[in-house]
N, C-alpha and C positions, 0 to 999 in steps of 0.2 A: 706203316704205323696203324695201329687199331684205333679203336673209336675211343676203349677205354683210357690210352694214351693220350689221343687228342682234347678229350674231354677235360681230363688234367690238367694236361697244358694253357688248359682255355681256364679251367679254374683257378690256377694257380696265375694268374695274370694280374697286376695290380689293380686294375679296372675295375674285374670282378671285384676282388676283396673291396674295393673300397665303396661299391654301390652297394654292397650286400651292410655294411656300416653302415651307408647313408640312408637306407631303408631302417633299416633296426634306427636310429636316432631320429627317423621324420617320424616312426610312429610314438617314439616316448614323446617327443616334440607336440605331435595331432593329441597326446592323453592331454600336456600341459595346457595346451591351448583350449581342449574341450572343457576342461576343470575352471580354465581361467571366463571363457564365455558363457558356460553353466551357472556357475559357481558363484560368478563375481559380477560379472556384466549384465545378464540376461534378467537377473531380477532387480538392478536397477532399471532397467528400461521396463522392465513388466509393469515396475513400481509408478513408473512416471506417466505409461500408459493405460493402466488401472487394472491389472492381473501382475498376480503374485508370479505366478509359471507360463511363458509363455510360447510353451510349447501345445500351452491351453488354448492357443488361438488357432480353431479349427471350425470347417464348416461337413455336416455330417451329409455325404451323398448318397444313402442308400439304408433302407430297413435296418435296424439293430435285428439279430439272430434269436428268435425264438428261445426261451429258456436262459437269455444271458443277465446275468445278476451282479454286474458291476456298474459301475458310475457312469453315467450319460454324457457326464463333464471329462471323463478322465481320455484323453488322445491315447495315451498306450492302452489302457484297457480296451478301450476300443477297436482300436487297431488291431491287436493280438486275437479277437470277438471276429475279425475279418468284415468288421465293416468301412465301406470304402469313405475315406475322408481327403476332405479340403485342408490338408496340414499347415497354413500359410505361416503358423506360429514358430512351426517344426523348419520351416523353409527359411525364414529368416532367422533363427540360431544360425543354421549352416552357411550364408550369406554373409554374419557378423563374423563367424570363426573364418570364414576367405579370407575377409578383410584384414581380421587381425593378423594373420597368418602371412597376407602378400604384404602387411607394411612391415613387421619384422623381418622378413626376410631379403624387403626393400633397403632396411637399416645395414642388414648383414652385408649386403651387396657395396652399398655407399661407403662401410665399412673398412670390408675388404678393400675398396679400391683405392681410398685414401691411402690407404696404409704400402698399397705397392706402389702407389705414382712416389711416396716417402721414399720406400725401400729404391725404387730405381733410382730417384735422386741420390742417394747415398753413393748407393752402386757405381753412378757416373761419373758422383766428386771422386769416389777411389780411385776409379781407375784416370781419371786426369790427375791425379797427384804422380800415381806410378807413371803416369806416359813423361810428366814434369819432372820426374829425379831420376825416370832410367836414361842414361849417357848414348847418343846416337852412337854404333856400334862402328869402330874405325872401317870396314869396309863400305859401308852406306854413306862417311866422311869421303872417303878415296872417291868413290861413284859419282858422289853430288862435286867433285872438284870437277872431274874430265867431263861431266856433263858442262858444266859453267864454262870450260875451256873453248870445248867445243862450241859453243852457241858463243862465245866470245870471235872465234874465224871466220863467223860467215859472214 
């Protein structure tokens, strides 16, 4: 086989397809969730801790660049200016988006498994009903006699 065969074959495997899905949906997922900690979250807490953005909470470790004419306050412009900063504002966004991130995904998890320990109980009543109304098959009757006969001689 060639490589370009094998390669196919590997591509064309469920697995694949289906983490190449699960990538494409964690990242529309990571946009949700940045939207939702940006967006939503991050300036109530900026609010509560007395900065509106708080990715404004930085501490600057090194020279601003000669000739640079942006904002002293601003962490992207600076950053971008290349000078080295203490992002701790920046740090804890990405800390809050974890969070929210591992407990949704905690919920997903609890979720899902509710729902299969459901599904197999179901599963198990079916199939004791079916073991309850299918008729022991007259050879396995015949069998279970000459056994019983048998242990009845000794």
């Amino acid at each position: 086989m060639s490589i370009l065969t094998d390669f196919k074959n590997f591509i064309s495997k469920g697995n694949v397809l289906g983490l190449g899905v699960a990538v494409i949906m964690g990242d529309a997922f990571n946009k949700i969730i940045g939207s939702v900690t940006g967006d939503l979250l991050m300036p109530i807490i900026g609010a509560v801790f007395g900065g509106v953005d708080f990715s404004g909470f930085f501490i600057r470790l090194g020279a601003v660049p000669a000739g640079y004419t942006g904002s002293l306050t601003s962490y992207n412009d600076l950053k971008k200016a290349g000078v080295p900063l203490f992002g701790y504002g920046q740090f804890l966004t990405v800390v809050v988006n974890f969070v929210i991130v591992a407990f949704i995904l905690f919920m997903i998890m609890k979720l899902a498994s509710k729902l299969q320990k459901e599904l197999d109980t179901t599963e198990a009543k079916k199939e004791e009903k079916i073991a309850e109304k299918a008729p022991t098959p007259e050879d396995i009757v015949l069998l279970r006699e000459i056994r019983d006969q048998l242990r009845d001689k000794k």
